[in-house]
ZADRENTOR-895307 format. One record per residue (C-alpha): residue number from 1; residue in one letter; x, y, z. Coordinates in steps of 0.02 Angstrom, whole numbers, always signed. Each point is the difference from the previous one (the first is absolute). Layout:
BEGIN
<NUM,"A",<X,Y,Z>>
...
REM end
This chain:
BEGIN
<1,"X",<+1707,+256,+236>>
<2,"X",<+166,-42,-84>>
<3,"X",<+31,-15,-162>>
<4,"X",<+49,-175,-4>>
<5,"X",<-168,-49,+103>>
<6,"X",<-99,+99,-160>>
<7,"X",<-15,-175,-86>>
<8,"X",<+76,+89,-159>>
<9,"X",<+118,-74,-129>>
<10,"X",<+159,+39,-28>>
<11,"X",<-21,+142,-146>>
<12,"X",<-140,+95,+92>>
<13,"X",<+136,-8,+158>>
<14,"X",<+126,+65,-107>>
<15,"X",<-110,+137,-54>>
<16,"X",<-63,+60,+157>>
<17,"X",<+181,+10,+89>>
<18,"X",<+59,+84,-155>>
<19,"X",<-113,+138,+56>>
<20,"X",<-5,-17,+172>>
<21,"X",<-176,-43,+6>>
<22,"X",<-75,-103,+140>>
<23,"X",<-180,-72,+42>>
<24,"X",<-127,+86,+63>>
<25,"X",<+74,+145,-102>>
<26,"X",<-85,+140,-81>>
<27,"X",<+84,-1,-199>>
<28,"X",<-43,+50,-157>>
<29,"X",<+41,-119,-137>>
<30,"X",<+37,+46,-172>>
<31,"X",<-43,-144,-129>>
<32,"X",<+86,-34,-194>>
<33,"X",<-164,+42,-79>>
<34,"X",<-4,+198,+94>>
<35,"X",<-124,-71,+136>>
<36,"X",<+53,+89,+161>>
<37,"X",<-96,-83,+154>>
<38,"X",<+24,+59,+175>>
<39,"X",<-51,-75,+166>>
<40,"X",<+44,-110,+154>>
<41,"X",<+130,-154,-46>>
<42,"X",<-73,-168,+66>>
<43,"X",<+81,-143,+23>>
<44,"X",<-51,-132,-122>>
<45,"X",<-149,-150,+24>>
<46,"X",<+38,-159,+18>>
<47,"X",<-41,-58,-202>>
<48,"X",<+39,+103,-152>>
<49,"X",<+151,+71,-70>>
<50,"X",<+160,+23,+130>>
<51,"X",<+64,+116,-91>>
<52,"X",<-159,+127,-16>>
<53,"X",<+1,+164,+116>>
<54,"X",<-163,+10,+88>>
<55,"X",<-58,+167,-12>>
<56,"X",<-156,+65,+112>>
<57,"X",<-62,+143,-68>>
<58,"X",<-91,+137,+71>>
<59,"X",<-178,-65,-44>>
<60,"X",<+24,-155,+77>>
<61,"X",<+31,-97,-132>>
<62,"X",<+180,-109,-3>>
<63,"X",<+89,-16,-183>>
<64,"X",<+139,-104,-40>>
<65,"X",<+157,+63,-124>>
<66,"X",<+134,-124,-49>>
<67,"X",<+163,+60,+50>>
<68,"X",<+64,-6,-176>>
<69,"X",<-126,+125,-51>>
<70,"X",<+55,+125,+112>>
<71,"X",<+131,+132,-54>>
<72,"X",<-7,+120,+145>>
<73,"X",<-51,+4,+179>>
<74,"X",<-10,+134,+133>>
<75,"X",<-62,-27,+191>>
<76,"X",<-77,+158,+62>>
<77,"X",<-36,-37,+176>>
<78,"X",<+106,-118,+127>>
<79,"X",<-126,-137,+77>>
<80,"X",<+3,+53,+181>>
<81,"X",<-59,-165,+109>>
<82,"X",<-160,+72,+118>>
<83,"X",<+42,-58,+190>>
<84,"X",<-86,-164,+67>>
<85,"X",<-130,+55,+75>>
<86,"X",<-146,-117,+103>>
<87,"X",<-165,+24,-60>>
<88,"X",<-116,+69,+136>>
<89,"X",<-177,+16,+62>>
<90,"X",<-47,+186,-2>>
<91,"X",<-73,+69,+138>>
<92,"X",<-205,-35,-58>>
<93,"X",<-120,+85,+101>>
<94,"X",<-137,-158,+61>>
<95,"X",<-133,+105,-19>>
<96,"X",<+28,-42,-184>>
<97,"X",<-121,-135,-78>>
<98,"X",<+61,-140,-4>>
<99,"X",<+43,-98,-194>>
<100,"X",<+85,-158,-28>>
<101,"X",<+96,-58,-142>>
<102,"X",<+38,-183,-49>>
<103,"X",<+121,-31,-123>>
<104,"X",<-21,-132,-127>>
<105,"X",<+129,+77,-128>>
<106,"X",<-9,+73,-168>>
<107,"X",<+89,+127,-85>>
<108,"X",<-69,+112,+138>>
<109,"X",<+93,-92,+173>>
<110,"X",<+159,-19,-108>>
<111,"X",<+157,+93,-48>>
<112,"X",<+128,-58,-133>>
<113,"X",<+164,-69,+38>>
<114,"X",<+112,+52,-154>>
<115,"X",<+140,-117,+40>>
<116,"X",<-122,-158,-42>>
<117,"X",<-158,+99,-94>>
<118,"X",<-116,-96,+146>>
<119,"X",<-115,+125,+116>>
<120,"X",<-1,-56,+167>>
<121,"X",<-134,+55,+149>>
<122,"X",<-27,+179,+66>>
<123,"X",<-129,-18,+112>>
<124,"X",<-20,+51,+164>>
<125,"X",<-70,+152,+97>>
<126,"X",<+166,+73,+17>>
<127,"X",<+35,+11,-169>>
<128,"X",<-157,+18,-60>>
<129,"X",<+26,+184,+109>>
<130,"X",<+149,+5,-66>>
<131,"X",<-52,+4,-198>>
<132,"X",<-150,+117,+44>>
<133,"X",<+34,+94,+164>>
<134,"X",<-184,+119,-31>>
<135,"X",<-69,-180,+58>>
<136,"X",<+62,+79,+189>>
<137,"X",<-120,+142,-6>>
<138,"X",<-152,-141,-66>>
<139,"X",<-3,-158,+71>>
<140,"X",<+60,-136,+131>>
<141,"X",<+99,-114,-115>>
<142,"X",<+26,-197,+70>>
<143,"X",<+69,-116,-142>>
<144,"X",<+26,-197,-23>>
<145,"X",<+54,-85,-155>>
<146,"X",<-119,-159,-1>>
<147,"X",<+101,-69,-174>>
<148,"X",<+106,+78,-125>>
<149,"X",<-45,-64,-160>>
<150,"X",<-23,+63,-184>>
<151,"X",<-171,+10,-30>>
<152,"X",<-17,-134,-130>>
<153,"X",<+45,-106,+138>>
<154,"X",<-158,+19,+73>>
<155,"X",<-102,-137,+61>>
<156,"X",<-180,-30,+56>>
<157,"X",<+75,-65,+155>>
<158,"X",<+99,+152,+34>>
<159,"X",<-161,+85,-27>>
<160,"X",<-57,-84,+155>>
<161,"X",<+155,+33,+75>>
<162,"X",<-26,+188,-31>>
<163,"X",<-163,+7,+50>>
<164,"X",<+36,-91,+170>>
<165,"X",<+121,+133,+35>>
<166,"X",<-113,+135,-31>>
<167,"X",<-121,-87,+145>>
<168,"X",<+125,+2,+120>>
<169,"X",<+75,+175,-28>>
<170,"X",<-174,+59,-2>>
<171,"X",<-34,-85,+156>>
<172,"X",<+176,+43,+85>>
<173,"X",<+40,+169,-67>>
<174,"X",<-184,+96,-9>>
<175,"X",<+73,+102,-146>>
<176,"X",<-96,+137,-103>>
<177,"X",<+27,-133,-175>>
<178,"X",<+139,-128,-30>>
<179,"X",<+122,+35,-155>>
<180,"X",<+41,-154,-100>>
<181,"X",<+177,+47,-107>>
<182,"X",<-22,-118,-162>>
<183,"X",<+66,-24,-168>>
<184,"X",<-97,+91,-128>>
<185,"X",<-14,-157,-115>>
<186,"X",<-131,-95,+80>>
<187,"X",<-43,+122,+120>>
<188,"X",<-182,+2,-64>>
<189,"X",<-34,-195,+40>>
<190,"X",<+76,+13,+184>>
<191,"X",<-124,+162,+35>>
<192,"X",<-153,-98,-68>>
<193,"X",<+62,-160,+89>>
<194,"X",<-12,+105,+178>>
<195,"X",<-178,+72,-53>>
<196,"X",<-59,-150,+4>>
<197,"X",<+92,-77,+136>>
<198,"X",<-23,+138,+128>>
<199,"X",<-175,+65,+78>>
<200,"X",<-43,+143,+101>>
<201,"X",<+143,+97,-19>>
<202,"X",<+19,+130,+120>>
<203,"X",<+126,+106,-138>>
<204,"X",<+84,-36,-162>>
<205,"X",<+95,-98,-34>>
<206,"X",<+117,+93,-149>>
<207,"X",<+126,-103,-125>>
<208,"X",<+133,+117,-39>>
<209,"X",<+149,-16,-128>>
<210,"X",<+134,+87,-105>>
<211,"X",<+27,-3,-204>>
<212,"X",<+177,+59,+77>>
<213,"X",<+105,-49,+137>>
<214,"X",<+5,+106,+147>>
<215,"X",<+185,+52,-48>>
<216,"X",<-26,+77,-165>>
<217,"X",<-32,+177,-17>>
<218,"X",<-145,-60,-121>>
<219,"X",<-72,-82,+142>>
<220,"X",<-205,+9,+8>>
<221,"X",<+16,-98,+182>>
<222,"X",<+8,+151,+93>>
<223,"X",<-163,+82,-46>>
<224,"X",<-94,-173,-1>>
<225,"X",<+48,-31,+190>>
<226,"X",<-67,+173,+38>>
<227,"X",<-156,-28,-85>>
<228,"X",<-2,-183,+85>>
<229,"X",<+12,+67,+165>>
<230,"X",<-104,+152,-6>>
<231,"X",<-134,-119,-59>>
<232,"X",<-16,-120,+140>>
<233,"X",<-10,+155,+120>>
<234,"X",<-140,+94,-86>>
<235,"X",<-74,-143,-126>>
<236,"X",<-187,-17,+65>>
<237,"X",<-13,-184,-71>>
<238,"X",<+92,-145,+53>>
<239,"X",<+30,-107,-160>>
<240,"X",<+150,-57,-87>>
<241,"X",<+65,+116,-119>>
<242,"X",<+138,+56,-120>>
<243,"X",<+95,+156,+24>>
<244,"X",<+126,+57,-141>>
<245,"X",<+29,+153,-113>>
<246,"X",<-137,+72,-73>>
<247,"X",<+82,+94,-161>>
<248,"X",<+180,-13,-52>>
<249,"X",<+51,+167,+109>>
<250,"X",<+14,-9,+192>>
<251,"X",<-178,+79,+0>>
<252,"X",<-97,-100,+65>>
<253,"X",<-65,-189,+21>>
<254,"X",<-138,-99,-4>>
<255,"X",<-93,-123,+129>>
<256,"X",<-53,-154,-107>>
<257,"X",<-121,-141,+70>>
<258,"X",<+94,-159,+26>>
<259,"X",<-127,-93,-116>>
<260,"X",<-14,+110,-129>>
<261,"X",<+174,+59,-33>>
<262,"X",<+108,-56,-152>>
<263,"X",<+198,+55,-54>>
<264,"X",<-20,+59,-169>>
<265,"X",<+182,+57,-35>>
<266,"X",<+141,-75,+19>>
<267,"X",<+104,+126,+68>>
<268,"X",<-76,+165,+0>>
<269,"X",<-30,+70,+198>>
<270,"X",<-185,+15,-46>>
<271,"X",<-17,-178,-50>>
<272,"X",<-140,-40,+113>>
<273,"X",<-189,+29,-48>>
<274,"X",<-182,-34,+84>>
<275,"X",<-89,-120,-138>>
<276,"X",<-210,+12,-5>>
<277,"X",<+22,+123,+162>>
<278,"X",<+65,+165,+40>>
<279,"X",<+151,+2,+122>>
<280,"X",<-46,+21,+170>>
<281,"X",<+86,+153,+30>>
<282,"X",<+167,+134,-39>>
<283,"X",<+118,+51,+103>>
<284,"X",<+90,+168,-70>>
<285,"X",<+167,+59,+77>>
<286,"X",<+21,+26,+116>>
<287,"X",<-152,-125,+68>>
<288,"X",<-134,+88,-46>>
<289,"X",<-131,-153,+29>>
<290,"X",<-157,-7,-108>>
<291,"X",<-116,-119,-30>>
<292,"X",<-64,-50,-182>>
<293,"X",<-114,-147,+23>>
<294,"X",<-148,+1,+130>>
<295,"X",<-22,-158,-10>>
<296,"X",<+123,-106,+106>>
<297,"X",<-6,-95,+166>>
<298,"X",<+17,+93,+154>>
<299,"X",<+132,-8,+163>>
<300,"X",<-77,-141,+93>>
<301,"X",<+24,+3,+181>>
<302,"X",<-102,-184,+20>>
<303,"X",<+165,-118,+4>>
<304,"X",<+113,-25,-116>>
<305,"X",<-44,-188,-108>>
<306,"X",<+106,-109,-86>>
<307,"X",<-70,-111,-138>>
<308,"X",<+135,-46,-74>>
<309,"X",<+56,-163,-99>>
<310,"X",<+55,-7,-188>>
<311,"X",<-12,-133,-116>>
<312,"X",<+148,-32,-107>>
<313,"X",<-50,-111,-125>>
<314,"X",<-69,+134,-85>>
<315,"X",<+39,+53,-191>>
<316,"X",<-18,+156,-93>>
<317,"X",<+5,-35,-175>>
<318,"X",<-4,+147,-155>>
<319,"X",<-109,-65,-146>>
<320,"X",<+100,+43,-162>>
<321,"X",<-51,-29,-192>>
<322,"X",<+54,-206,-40>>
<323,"X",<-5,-41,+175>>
<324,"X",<-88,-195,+24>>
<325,"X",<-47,-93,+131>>
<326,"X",<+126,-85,+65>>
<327,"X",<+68,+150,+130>>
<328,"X",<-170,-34,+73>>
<329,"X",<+9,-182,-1>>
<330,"X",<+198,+35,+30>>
<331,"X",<-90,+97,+185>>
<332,"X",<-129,-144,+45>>
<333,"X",<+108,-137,-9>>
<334,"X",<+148,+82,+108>>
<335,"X",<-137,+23,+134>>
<336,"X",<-35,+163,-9>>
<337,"X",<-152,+75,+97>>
<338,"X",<-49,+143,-98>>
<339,"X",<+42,+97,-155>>
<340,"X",<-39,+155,-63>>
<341,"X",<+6,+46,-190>>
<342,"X",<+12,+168,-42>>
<343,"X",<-86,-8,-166>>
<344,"X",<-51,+126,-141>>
<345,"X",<-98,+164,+7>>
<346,"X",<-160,-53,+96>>
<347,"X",<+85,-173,+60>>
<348,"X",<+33,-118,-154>>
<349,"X",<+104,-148,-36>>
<350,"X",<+27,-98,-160>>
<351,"X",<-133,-141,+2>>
<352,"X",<+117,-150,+15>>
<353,"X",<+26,+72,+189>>
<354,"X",<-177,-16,+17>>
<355,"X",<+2,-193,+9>>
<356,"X",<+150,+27,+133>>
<357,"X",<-86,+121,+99>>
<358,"X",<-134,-106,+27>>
<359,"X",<+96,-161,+31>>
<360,"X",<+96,+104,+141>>
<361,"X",<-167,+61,+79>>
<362,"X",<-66,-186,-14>>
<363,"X",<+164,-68,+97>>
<364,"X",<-26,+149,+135>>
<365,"X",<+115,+129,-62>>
<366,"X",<-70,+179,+11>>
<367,"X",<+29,+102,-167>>
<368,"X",<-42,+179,+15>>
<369,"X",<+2,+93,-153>>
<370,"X",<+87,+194,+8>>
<371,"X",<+37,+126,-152>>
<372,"X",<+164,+40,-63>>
<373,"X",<-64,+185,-18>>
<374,"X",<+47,+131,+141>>
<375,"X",<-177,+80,-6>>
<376,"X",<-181,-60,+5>>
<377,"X",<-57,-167,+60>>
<378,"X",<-28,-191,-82>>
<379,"X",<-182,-30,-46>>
<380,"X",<+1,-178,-69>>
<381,"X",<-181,+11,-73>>
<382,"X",<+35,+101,-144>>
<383,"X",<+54,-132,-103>>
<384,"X",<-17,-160,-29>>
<385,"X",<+165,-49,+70>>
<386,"X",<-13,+92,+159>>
<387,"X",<-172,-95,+27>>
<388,"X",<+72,-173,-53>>
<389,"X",<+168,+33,+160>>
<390,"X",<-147,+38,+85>>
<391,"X",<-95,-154,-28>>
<392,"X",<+161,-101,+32>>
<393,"X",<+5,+77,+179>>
<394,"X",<+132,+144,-25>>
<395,"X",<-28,+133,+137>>
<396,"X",<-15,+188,-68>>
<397,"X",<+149,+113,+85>>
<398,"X",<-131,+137,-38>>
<399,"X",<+114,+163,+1>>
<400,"X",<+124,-68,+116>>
<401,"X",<+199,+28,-81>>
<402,"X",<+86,-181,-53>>
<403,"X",<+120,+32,+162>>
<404,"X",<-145,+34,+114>>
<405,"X",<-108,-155,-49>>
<406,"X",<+155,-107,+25>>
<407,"X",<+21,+59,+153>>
<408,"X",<-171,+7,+56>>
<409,"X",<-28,-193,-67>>
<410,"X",<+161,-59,+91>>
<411,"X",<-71,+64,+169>>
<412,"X",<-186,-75,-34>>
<413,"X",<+91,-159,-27>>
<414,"X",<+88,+5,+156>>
<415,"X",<-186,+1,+85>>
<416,"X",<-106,-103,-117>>
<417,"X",<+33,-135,-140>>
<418,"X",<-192,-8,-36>>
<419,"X",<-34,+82,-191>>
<420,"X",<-183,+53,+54>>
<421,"X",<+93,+90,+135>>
<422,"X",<+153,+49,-91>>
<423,"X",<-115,+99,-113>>
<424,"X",<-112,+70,+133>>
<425,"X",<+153,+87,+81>>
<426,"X",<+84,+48,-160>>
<427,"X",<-145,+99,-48>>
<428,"X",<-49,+64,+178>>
<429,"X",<+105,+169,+12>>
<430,"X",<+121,-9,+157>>
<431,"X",<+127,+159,+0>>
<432,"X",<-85,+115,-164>>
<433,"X",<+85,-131,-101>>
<434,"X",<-171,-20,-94>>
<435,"X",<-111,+131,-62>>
<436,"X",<-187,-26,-74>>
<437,"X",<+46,+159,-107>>
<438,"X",<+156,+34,-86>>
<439,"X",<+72,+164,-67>>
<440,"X",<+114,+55,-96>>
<441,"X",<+77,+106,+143>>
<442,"X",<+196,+59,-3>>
<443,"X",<+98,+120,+98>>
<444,"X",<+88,+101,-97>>
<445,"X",<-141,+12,-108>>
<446,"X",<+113,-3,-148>>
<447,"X",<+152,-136,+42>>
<448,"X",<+169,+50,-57>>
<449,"X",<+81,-62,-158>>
<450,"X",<+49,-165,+42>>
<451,"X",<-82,-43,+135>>
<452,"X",<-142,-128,+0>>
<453,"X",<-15,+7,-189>>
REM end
């Protein structure tokens, strides 16, 4: 790239010709405060200061130094540009098993374009070879990207959507388990949404993401794809799951049921954790498989199912101190055909929602009541409170997460709009989402520092 394509102003141009410095350059900047920084030059984003060198360092990490702070600048290696070359099958043996990825993007089916600061898609079986070539050696790779999407973008719809494509690759491809690349944010709700939507499974079905994009040398995707794959070829159940790191070294990671997974950090590789449950399974480097949990639902070679169908005019509301009625009235009045509350410790609200909650059941709006804490599970008839949502016709999300409830009472909507039969199903246990015993149960046994609390 030329210098005048960088999108740099004039006094960072200035500087860089003065020492004959061009992008894609390894230099080593020395700043007015003694600061010496060394690492590739980047051309700039598309916001931000024009006249700021963009600096990527050896970590990973990208800095920016304002021209006018810099007082000396060396380059210590010429950027050589690599040949074109055309990404290419390798030669796979067929006797492989077979494991197909579909790409709904993320961090993890992304790299980032440092002219603009936007990632665009990286997804498909060549260069999914091409960013981990000891994939040759493993599996039969296939890849389709069904959307590419952040994953706040996510929609019960394009749950549907998701799980209709798993159906048909099933059905088409006969692979060992079916890889699902997803962003990490509200990767959680997608893998529940598929428990529920998907019977008979005759392997997993495995979420997968990054923390990091597949380009840094940070990057965490690398060792979650592994562990993704070598899971749907010697996984015995056939449930939809959560694969990421497992600890914040490229030790190992952990399999996570789709309904009883949570993201406790926010950007820490092991962010992921099994809540009420134990994960279902490690996989240590280099895929070492071993299970965890004997209690999960088993390869099923009776025909794949699909009961799928999400409601979206569903709510899920966090109870805070203050909080009055009219969020709930707010809900009922917009049309809304279900809400779930995730309330206090054993599943409490202030008692002006009381009135609201049972106004909303009244008018046919299910109100299941969750708990804002990670562990244990609501019991509403503790106190009196609990017993009075109770008596206004809230529905108990027993030990069921907030994200799993939601999920769980946008799909019973989808089949039923009766309340005698919206509670039956809520509290009849479909994919392990419900246990008649909780305990406190964690892998680690001791989390890290700040992670989950």
């Amino acid at each position: 790239m030329e210098l005048e394509e960088s999108g740099y102003g004039e006094r960072a141009l200035k500087l860089l010709r003065r020492y004959g410095a061009s992008i894609y350059d390894r230099v080593r900047v020395r700043c007015r405060n003694g600061l010496v920084l060394e690492g590739v030059l980047l051309p700039r984003p598309g916001v931000g200061n024009v006249n700021a060198l963009v600096i990527k360092l050896d970590n990973g990490y990208n800095v920016g130094v304002d021209a006018g702070n810099v007082v000396g600048l060396e380059v210590m290696e010429k950027h050589m540009p690599a040949p074109l070359v055309e990404l290419r099958m390798p030669p796979i043996s067929a006797k492989l098993p077979k494991v197909y990825f579909v790409g709904t993007g993320g961090t993890i089916a992304s790299r980032v374009d440092y002219k603009t600061g936007a990632v665009y898609p990286f997804f498909t079986a060549e260069e999914i070879y091409s960013m981990i070539p000891e994939l040759e050696d493993v599996a039969l790779i296939k890849a389709e990207t069904l959307f590419n999407i952040f994953s706040e973008d996510m929609t019960p719809k394009r749950w549907e959507m998701i799980a209709r494509k798993v159906v048909e690759v099933f059905e088409r491809e006969e692979p060992k388990g079916v890889v699902i690349a997803h962003g990490t944010d509200t990767m959680g709700y997608s893998a529940a949404a598929l428990a529920f939507a998907l019977r008979d499974l005759p392997g997993p079905v495995v979420f997968v993401g990054a923390q990091r994009s597949s380009d840094r040398p940070s990057t965490d995707a690398v060792l979650n794809v592994m562990a993704a794959v070598t899971t749907c070829i010697k996984a015995p159940f056939g449930e939809s799951v959560v694969v990421m790191h497992g600890s914040i070294s490229d030790d190992y990671c952990l399999v996570h049921r789709g309904v009883r997974v949570r993201k406790c950090h926010t950007s820490r590789r092991d962010a992921f954790r099994s809540i009420n449950d134990l994960p279902l399974a490690i996989i240590k480097t280099p895929g070492e498989f071993k299970l965890l949990n004997k209690r999960f639902i088993p390869r099923s070679s009776d025909g794949l199912r699909f009961v799928g169908g999400f409601d979206d005019k569903v709510a899920l509301v966090k109870f805070y101190p203050g909080m009055g009625k009219d969020i709930v009235d707010f809900l009922v009045d917009k049309g809304y055909h279900g809400i779930v509350i995730e309330g206090t410790g054993l599943g409490h609200v202030a008692k002006p929602l009381v009135p609201a909650v049972k106004r909303a059941v009244e008018e046919g709006v299910a109100v299941v009541i969750a708990s804002q804490c990670l562990w244990g599970r609501v019991n509403m008839n503790v106190y009196r409170r609990g017993v009075e949502l109770l008596q206004a016709g809230a529905i108990p999300a027993e030990d069921m997460i907030p994200e799993t409830a939601y999920v769980k009472l946008c799909w019973v909507l989808a089949r039923t709009r009766d309340l005698k039969e919206v509670r039956r199903l809520m509290l009849t246990n479909v994919a392990n989402e419900l246990y008649s015993r909780t305990e406190h149960r964690t892998y680690p046994p001791v989390l890290p520092p700040g992670v989950g609390g």
